[in-house]
C-alpha positions as CSV (number, residue, x, y, z in Angstrom):
1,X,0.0,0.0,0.0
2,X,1.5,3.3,-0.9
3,X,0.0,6.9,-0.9
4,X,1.7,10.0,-2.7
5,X,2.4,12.6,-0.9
6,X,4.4,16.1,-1.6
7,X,5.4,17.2,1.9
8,X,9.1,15.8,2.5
9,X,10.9,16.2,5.8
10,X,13.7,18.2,4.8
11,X,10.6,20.5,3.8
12,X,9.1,20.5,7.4
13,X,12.9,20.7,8.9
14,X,13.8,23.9,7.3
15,X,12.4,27.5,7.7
16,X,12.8,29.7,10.5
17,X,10.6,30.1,13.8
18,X,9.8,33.5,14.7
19,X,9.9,34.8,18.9
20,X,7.9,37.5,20.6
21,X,8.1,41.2,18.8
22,X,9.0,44.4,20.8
23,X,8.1,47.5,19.6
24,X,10.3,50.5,19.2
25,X,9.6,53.6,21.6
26,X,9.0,55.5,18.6
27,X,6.5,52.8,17.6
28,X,8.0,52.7,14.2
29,X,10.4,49.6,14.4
30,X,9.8,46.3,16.4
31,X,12.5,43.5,16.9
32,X,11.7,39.9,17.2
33,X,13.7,36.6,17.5
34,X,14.1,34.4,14.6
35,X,15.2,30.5,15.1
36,X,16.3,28.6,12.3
37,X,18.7,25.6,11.7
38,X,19.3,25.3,15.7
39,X,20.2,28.9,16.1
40,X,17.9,32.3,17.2
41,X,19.8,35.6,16.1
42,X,17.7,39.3,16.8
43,X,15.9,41.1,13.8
44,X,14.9,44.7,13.7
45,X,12.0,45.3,11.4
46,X,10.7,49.2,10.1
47,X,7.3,49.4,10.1
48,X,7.3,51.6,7.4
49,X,9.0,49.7,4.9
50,X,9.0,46.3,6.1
51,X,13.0,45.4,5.7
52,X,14.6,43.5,8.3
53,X,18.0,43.5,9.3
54,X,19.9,41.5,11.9
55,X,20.2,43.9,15.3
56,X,23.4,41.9,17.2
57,X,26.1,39.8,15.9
58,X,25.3,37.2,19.1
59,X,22.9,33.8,19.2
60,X,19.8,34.6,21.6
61,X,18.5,32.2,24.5
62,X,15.5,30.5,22.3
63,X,11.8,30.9,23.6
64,X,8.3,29.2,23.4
65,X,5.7,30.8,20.9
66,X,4.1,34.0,22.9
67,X,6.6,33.7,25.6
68,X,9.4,36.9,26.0
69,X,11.4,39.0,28.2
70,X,14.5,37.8,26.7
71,X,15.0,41.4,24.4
72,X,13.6,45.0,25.4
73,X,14.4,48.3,24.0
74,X,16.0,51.1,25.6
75,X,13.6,54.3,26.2
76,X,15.5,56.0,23.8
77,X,15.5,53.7,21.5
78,X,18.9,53.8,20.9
79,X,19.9,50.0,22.0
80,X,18.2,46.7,22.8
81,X,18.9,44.7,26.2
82,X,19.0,41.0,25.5
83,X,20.0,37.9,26.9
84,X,22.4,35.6,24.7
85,X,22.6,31.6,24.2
86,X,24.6,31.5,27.4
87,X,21.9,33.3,29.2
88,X,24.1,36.1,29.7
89,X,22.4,40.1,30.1
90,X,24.3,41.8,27.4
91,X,23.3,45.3,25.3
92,X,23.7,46.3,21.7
93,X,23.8,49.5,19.9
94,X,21.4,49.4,17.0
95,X,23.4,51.6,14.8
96,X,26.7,50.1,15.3
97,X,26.1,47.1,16.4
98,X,28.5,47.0,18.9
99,X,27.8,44.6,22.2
100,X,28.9,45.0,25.9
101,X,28.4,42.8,28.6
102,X,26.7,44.0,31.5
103,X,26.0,40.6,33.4
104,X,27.5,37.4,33.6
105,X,26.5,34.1,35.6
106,X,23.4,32.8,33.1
107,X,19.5,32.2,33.6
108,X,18.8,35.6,33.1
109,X,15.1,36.3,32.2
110,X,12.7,39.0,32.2
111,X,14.4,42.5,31.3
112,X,12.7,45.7,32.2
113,X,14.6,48.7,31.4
114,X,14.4,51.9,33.7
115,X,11.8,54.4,32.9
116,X,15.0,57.2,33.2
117,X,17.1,55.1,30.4
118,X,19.3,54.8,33.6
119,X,19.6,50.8,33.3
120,X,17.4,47.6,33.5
121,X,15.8,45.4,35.9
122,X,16.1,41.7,35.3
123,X,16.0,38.2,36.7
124,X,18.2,35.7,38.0
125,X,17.5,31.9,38.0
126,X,13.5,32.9,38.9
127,X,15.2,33.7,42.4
128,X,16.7,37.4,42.5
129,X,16.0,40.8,41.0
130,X,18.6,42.8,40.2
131,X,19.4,46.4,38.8
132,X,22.4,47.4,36.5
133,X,23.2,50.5,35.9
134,X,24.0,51.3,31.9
135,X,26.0,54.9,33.2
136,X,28.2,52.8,35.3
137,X,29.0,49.5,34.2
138,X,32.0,48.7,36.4
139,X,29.6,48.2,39.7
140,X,28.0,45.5,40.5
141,X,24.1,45.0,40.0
142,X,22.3,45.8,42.8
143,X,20.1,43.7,44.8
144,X,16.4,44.7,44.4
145,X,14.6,41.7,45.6
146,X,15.3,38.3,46.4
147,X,13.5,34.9,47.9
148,X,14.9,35.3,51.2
149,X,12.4,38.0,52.6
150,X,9.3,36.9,54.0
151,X,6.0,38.9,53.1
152,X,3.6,39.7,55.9
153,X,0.9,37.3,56.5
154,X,2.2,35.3,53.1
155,X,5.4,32.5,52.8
156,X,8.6,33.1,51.5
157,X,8.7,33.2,47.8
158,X,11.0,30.4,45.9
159,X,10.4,32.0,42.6
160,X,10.1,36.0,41.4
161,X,9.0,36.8,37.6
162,X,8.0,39.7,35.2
163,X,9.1,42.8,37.1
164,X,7.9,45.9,36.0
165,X,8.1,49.7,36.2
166,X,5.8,51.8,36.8
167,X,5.4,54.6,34.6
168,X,7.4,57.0,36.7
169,X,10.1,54.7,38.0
170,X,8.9,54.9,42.0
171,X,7.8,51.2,42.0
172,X,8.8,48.1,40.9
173,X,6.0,45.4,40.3
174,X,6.3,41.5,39.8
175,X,4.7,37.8,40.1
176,X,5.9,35.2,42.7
177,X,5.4,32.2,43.8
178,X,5.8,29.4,46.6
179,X,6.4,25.7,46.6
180,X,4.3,23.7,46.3
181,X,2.3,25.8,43.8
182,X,3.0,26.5,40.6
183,X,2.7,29.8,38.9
184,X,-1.1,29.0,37.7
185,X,-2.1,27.1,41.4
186,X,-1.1,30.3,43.5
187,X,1.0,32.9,42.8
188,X,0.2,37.2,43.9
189,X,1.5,40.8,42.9
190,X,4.1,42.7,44.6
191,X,5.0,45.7,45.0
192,X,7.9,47.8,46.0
193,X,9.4,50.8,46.2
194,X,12.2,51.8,44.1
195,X,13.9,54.9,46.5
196,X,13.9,55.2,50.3
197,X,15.5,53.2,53.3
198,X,13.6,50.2,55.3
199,X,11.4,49.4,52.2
200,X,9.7,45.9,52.1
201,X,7.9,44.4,49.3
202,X,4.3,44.1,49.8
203,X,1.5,41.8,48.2
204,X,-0.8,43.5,47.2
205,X,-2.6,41.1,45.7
206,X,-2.5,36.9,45.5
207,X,-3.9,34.1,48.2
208,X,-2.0,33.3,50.9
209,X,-3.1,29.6,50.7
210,X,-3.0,29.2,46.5
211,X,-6.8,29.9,46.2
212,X,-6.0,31.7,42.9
213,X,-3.0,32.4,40.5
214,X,-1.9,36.4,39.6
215,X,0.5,36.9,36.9
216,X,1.9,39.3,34.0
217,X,1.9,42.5,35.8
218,X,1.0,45.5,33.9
219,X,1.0,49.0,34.1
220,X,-1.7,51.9,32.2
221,X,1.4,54.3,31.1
222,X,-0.7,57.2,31.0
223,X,-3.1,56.2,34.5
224,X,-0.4,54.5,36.2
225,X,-3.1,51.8,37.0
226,X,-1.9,48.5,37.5
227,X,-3.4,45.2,35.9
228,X,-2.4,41.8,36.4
229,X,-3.8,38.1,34.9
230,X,-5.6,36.1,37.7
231,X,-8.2,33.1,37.4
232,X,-10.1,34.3,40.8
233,X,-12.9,33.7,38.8
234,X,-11.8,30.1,37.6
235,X,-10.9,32.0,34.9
236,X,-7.8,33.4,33.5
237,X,-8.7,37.4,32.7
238,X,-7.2,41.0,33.4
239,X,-7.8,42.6,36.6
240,X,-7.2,46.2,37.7
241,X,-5.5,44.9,41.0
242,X,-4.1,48.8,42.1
243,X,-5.9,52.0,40.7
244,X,-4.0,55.6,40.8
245,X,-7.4,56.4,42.2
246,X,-9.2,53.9,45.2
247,X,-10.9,50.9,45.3
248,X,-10.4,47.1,45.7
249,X,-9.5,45.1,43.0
250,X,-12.0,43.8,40.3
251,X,-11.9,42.6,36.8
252,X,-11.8,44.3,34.0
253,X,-14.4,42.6,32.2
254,X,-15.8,39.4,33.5
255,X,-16.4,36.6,30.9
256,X,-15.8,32.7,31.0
257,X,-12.2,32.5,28.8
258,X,-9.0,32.0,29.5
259,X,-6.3,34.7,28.4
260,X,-3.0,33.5,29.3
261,X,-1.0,29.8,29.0
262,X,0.4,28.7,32.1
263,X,3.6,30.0,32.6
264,X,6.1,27.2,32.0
265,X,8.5,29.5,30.9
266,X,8.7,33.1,31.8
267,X,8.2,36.6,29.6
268,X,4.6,35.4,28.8
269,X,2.7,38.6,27.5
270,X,-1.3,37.5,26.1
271,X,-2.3,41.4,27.1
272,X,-1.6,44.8,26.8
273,X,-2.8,48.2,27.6
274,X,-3.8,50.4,25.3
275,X,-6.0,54.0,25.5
276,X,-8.4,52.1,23.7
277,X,-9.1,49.4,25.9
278,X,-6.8,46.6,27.3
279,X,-6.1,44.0,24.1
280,X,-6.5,40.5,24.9
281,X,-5.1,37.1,23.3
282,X,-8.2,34.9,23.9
283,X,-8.2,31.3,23.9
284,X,-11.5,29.9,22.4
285,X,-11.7,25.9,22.8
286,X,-7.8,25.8,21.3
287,X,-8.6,28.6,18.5
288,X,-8.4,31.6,19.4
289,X,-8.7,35.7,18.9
290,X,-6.9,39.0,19.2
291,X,-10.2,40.6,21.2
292,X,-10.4,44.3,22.6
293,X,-12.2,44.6,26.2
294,X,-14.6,47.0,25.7
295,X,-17.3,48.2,28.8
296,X,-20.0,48.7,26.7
297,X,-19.7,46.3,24.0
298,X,-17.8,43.2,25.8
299,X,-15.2,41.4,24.1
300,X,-14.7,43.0,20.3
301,X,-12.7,40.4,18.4
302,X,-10.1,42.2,15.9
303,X,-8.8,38.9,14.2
304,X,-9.1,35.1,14.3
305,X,-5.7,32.9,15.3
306,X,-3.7,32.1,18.5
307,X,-1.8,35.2,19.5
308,X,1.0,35.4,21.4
309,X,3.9,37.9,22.9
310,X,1.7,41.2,22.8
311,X,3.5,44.2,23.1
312,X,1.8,47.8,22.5
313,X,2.7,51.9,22.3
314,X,-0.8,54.3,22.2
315,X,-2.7,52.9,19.8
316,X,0.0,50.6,18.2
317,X,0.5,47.1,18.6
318,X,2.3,44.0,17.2
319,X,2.0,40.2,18.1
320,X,2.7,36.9,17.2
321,X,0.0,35.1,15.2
322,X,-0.6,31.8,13.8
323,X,-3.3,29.5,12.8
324,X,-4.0,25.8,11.3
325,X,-3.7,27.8,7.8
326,X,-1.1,31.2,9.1
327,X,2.0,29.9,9.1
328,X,3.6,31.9,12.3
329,X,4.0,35.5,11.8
330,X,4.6,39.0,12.8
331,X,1.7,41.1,12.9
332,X,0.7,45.0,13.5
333,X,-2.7,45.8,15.1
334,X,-3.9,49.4,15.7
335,X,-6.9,49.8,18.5
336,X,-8.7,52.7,16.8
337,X,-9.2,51.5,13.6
338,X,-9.1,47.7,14.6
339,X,-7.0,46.8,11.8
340,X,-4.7,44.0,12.1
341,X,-1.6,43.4,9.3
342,X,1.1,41.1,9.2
343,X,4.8,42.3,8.8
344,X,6.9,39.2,9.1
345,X,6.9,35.6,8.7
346,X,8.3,32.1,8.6
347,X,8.9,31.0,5.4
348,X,5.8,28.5,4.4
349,X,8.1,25.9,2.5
350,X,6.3,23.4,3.9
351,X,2.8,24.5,3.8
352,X,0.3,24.9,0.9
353,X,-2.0,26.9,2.6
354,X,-4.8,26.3,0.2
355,X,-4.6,22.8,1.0
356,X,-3.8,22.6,4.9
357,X,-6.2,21.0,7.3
358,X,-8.8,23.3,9.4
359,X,-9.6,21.1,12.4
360,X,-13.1,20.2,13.9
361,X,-13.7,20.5,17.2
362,X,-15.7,17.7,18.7
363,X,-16.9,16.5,22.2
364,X,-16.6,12.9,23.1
365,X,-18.4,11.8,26.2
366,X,-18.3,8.6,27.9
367,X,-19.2,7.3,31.1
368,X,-15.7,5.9,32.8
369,X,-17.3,3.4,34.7
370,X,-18.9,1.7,31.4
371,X,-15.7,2.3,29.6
372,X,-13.4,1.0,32.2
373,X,-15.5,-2.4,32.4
374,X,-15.5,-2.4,28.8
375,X,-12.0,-1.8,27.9
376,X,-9.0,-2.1,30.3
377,X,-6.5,-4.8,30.9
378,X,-4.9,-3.7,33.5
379,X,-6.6,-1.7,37.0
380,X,-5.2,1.3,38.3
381,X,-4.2,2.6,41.9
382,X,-7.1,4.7,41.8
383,X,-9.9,6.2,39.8
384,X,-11.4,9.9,39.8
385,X,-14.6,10.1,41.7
386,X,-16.4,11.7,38.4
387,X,-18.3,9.0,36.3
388,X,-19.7,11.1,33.3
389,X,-16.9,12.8,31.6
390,X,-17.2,15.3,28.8
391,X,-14.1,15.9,27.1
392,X,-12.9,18.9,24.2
393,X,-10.8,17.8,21.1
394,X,-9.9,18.7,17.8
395,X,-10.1,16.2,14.6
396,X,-8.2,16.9,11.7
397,X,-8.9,15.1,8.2
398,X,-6.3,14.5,5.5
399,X,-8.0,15.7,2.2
400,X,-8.3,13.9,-0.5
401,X,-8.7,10.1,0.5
402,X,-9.7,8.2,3.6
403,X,-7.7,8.3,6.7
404,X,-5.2,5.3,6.4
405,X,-4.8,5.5,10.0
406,X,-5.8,7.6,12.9
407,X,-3.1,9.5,15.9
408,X,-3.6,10.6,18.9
409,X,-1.9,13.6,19.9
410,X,-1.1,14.1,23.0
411,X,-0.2,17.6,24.5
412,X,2.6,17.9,27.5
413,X,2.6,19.6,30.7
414,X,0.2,17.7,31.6
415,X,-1.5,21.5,32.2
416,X,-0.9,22.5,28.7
417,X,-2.8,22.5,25.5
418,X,-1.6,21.9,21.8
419,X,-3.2,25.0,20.1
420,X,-4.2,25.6,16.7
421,X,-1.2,26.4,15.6
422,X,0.7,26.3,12.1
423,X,2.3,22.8,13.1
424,X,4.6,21.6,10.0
425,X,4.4,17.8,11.8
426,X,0.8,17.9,11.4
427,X,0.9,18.7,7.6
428,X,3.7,16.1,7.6
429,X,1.6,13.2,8.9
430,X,-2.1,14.2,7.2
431,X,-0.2,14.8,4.0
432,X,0.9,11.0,4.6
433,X,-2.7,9.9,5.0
434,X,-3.2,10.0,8.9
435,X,-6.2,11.6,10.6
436,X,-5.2,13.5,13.6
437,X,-7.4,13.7,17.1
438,X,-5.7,16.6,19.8
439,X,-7.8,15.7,23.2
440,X,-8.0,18.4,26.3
441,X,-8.0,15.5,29.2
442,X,-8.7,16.2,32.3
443,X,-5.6,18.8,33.0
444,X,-5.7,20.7,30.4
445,X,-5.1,24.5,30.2
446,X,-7.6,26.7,28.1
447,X,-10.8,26.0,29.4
448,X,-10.7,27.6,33.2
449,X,-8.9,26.7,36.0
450,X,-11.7,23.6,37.6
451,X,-11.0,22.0,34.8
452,X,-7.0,22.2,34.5
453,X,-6.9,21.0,38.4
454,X,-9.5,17.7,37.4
455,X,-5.8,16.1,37.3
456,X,-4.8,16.9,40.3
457,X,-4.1,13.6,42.2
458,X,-4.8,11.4,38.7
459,X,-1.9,12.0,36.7
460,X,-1.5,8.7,35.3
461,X,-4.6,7.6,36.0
462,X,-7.3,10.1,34.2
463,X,-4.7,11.6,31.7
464,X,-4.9,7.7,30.6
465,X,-7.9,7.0,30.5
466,X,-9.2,10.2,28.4
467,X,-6.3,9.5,25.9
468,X,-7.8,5.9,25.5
469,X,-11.2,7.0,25.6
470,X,-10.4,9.2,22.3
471,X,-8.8,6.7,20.6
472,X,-12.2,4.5,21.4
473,X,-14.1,7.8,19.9
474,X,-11.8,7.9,16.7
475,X,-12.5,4.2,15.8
476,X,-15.9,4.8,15.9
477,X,-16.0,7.9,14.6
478,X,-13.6,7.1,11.6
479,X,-14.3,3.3,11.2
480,X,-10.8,2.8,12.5
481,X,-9.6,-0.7,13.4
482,X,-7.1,-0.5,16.5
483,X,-4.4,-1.9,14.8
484,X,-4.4,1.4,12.8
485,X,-4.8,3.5,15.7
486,X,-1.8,5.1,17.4
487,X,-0.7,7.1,20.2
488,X,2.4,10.4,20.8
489,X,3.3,12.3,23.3
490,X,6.7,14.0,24.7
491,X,7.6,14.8,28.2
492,X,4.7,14.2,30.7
493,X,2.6,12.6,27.7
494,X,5.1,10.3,26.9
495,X,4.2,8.6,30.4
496,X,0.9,8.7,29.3
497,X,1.8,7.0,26.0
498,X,2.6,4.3,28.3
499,X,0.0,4.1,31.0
500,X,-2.6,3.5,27.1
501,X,-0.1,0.9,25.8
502,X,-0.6,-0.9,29.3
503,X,-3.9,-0.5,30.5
504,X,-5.8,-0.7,26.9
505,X,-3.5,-2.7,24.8
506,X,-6.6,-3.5,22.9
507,X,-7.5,0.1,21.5
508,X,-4.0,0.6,20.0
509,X,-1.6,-0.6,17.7
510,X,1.9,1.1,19.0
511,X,2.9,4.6,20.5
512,X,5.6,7.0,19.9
513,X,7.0,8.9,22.7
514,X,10.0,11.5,23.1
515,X,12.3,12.0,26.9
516,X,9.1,10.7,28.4
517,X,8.7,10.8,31.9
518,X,9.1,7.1,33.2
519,X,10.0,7.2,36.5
520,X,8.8,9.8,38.6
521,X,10.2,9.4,41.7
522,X,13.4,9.6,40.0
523,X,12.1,12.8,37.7
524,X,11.5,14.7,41.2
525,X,14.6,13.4,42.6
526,X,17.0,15.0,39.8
527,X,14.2,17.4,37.8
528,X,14.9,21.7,37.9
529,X,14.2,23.5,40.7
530,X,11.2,24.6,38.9
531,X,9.2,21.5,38.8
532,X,10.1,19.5,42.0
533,X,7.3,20.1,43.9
534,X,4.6,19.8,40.8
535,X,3.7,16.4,41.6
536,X,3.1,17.7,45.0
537,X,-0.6,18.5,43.4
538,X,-0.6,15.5,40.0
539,X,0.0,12.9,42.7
540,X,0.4,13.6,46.3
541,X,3.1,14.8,48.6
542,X,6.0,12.8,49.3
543,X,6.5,10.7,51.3
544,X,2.7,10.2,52.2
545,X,2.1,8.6,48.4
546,X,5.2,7.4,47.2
547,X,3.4,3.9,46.2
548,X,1.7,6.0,44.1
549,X,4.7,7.4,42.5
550,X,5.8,3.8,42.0
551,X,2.7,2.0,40.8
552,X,2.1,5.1,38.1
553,X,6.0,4.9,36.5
554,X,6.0,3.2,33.9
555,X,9.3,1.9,35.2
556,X,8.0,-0.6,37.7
557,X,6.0,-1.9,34.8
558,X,7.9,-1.4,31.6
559,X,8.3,-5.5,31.3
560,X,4.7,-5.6,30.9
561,X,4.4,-2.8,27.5
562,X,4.4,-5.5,24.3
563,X,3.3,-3.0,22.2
564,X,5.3,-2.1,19.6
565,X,7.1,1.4,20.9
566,X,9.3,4.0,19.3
567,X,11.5,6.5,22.1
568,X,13.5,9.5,21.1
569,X,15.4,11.0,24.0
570,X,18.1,14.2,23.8
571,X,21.4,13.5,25.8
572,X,21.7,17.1,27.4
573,X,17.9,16.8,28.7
574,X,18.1,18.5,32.2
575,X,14.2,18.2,32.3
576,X,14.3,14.5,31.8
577,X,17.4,13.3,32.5
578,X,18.7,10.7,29.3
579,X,19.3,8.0,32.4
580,X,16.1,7.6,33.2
581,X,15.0,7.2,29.9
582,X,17.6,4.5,29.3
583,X,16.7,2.5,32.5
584,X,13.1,2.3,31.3
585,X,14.2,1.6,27.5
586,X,16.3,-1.2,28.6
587,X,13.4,-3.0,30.9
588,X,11.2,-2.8,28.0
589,X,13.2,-5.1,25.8
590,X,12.6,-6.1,22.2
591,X,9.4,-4.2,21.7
592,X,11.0,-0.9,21.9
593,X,12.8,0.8,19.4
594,X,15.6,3.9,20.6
595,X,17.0,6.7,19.6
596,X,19.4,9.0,21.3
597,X,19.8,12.2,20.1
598,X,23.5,13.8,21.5
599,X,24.0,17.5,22.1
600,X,19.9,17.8,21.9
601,X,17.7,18.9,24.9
602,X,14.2,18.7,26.0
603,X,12.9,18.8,22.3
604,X,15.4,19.3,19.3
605,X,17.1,22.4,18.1
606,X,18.4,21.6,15.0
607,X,16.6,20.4,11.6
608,X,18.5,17.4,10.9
609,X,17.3,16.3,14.4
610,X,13.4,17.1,13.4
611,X,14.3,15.3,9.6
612,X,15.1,12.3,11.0
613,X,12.7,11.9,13.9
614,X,9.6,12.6,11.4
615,X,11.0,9.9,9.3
616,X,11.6,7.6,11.9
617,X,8.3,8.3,12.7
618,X,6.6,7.4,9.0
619,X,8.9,4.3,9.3
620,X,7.8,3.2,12.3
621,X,4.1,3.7,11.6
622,X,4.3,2.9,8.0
623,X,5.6,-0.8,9.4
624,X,3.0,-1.4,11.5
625,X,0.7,-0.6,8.7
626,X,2.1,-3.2,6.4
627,X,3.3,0.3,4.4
628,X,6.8,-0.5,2.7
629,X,7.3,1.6,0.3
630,X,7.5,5.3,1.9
């Protein structure tokens, strides 16, 4: 059996990736990141004529679609802080292009330069603040906050994020956090002041128990008002948490969608001020829109897509966009006229846009007891009390001939959300004949925060059985027989790739899975700082449920996976460290096929590593399918 396709891998494996735009303080230039071939190098754009030219001879730190605070311009817009590959803080003159180092040591994040043009705020390893002066770079940065101070009435932060100004330079703003929570369980605003002797940093708004999140600090540069992300609501929308005039704080605009992604990485910016309104990247069941909060009229969508990295000036914006038919791309929005216009973008070499897939979105609903009774091999620790579940997931069709098999996507996190995205592996895998199902299991981001904590205390358990309840859904749905039925994930998915292959052998014919996590115990043992405490909430503090731990690792039952299995792992993963993943590998035995990738990470950098996974990939399916000619 052989189908033709016209979508290669070099095709998907080239092209560049484009990073959150800054605008200019002028508002007539913006400056973006642009990835390609395993390197991100610094672009300044004109708005008026559309060239781009490189800003910095240096590589930049790469960062996730919509997520920042690795480049900022000066006030005068005469140079551009940024943070390079080494994760240095480092500044370059825009005319000459001439770089100097301002600080060394690494895991710098979240610049903020000083109102006066004076020098920047930044971060340091999620745990300090720091200030360097640009008018005397021989002293040291100066301490502005750190983790060690304890806030009245509230615990110690372990992490600090996204400072910010406020428009006259007296106060300093940010997000932080405690473990066990992460960012999106419980995290609060703080403010402090900038001059004066004895000053502590106050919350000023946040939970002391976790009840809600508060992130992305903003500030109205003409009001001086300061607005802030929070789910209080169980939703994810602006707040005015501290007016220039009185009052407590209250939403913006209350309405039942989320606006942000949880913040797995920092210099997330879905929201911006503007003196028309506060601009909004809304999420809308994995679509989404660039919407402007308006009192009178509600939400007033300016354009379709999933938005990202929002940065404004008056009435002049710019933000990522992309879509299941926009390859990724730079785009220009102005408030007044609600006119929306793209500058930049990835080169689409591997997309015919006339002929990409639009995905459906479709609800499959089961009842878990029935299903359970009806379908597993293998019982778990543990089940979720809820018996009628009601789950939201996207179907894409190849065109042009009948599915020849069906996937099952599976997003990471687990609290994340594969959004309709360009996503050149899609296009790779329907142009190859597949049909494509992307399920929100319980635990997934985008649709309020009940429903992102339903896997709190399941992971492993409901994450599983959702993933094998859509694959149950596609072979009805798509007359799919289960030997034509597959299942991927990476990270925290890839265990879940597992748990299916285990517990329903019967609904699937084999899984693909890259640096999975296998063994958690070990994962929280050797994991960054960042996420030890996250299974604190997915499972159950330690020591209390460490059987838990051990009877949901797919380590302690790797002998019992027969299913044929494909594992891709980087050697320099510090997220999911390569040993664990060749403990696991080698317990499996025969039916797992491995690949190492050396000098690669926690997903892979470089396009010969993306070439050659996607056609491992094909191979590996195409087998199973009896395909031998590919």
């Amino acid at each position: 059996m052989k189908r033709s396709v016209a979508l290669s891998a070099d095709a998907v494996a080239v092209g560049r990736t484009l990073s959150s735009p800054q605008l200019s303080p002028d508002a007539k230039r913006v400056c973006y990141g642009s990835s390609e071939s395993g390197r991100t190098i610094l672009l300044v754009n004109s708005l008026e004529d559309g060239i781009e030219r490189a800003a910095a001879p240096v590589t930049l730190r790469s960062g996730y679609f919509g997520f920042g605070g690795r480049y900022r311009w000066s006030p005068d817009g005469t140079m551009i802080y940024l943070v390079d590959h080494s994760g240095d803080l480092v500044v370059v003159d825009i005319e000459s292009g001439c770089l100097r180092s301002l600080f060394r040591g690494g895991a710098v994040s979240d610049l903020e330069p000083s109102p006066d043009g004076d020098g920047v705020l930044f971060v340091v390893d999620q745990s300090v603040i720091l200030y360097k002066s640009c008018m005397s770079p021989d002293d040291p940065p100066v301490l502005m906050a750190d983790i060690s101070t304890e806030r009245a009435d509230f615990r110690a932060p372990d992490f600090l994020a996204s400072p910010r100004y406020s428009p006259d330079g007296q106060w300093i703003a940010w997000a932080e956090w405690s473990h066990p929570d992460m960012p999106w369980d419980g995290s609060r605003i703080v403010l402090l002041r900038t001059h004066g002797s004895g000053l502590k940093p106050e919350v000023i708004f946040g939970s002391p128990v976790g009840e809600f999140s508060a992130t992305q600090p903003r500030y109205d540069p003409d009001s001086g008002d300061l607005y802030a992300l929070t789910d209080r609501t169980g939703f994810t929308i602006p707040w005015l948490v501290k007016s220039s005039g009185s009052g407590e704080p209250k939403p913006v605009l209350e309405f039942e969608l989320d606006c942000a992604e949880p913040d797995f990485s920092p210099g997330q910016s879905s929201y911006c001020v503007t003196p028309n309104g506060l601009v909004v990247a809304v999420n809308r069941a994995g679509f989404g829109t660039l919407s402007r909060i308006d009192q009178e009229n509600g939400l007033v969508d300016l354009k379709r897509g999933v938005f990202g990295g929002l940065d404004s000036l008056g009435g002049v914006g710019v933000a990522l966009r992309s879509g299941a038919r926009t390859p990724t791309q730079i785009v220009t929005f102005e408030t007044s006229t609600e006119r929306v216009k793209a500058l930049a973008a990835g080169p689409p070499l591997w997309i015919a846009t006339d002929t990409s897939v639009e995905p459906e979105v479709v609800s499959i609903r089961f009842d878990q007891r029935e299903f359970l009774a009806e379908t597993m091999a293998v019982p778990f620790d543990s089940l979720p009390d809820n018996t009628d579940v009601e789950l939201s997931a996207r179907l894409y069709v190849p065109t042009g001939a009948e599915a020849i098999g069906v996937i099952c996507w599976l997003h990471g996190g687990p609290t994340g959300q594969t959004r309709v995205t360009s996503n050149p592996r899609f296009e790779f895998f329907l142009d190859r004949g597949y049909a494509i199902v992307v399920p929100d299991y319980r635990g997934s981001s985008g649709s309020g925060r009940s429903k992102l904590r339903a896997i709190y205390g399941h992971f492993g358990v409901s994450d599983v059985i959702d993933s094998a309840a859509t694959l149950r859904w596609a072979h009805r749905h798509l007359a799919m027989d289960p030997v034509a039925s597959f299942i991927l994930g990476t990270s925290s998915a890839g265990g879940t790739v597992m748990g299916v292959l285990r517990h329903f052998p019967g609904l699937v014919g084999g899984g693909v899975a890259a640096y999975p996590v296998t063994d958690i115990l070990g994962l929280v043992r050797s994991t960054w700082r960042f996420e030890e405490r996250y299974f604190d909430d997915l499972i159950g503090p330690l020591p209390e449920f460490e059987d838990r731990y051990l009877s949901r690792s797919p380590m302690s039952w790797a002998r019992e996976i027969d299913k044929p299995l494909l594992v891709f792992q980087g050697l320099e993963d510090e997220v999911v460290p390569a040993a664990l993943t060749d403990a696991f590998v080698a317990q499996v035995g025969d039916s797992c096929e491995y690949v190492r990738y050396p000098g690669q990470g926690h997903g892979w950098s470089g396009g010969w590593f993306v070439k050659d996974e996607l056609e491992r990939i094909e191979s590996f399916l195409g087998g199973l399918l009896g395909i031998t000619d590919q």
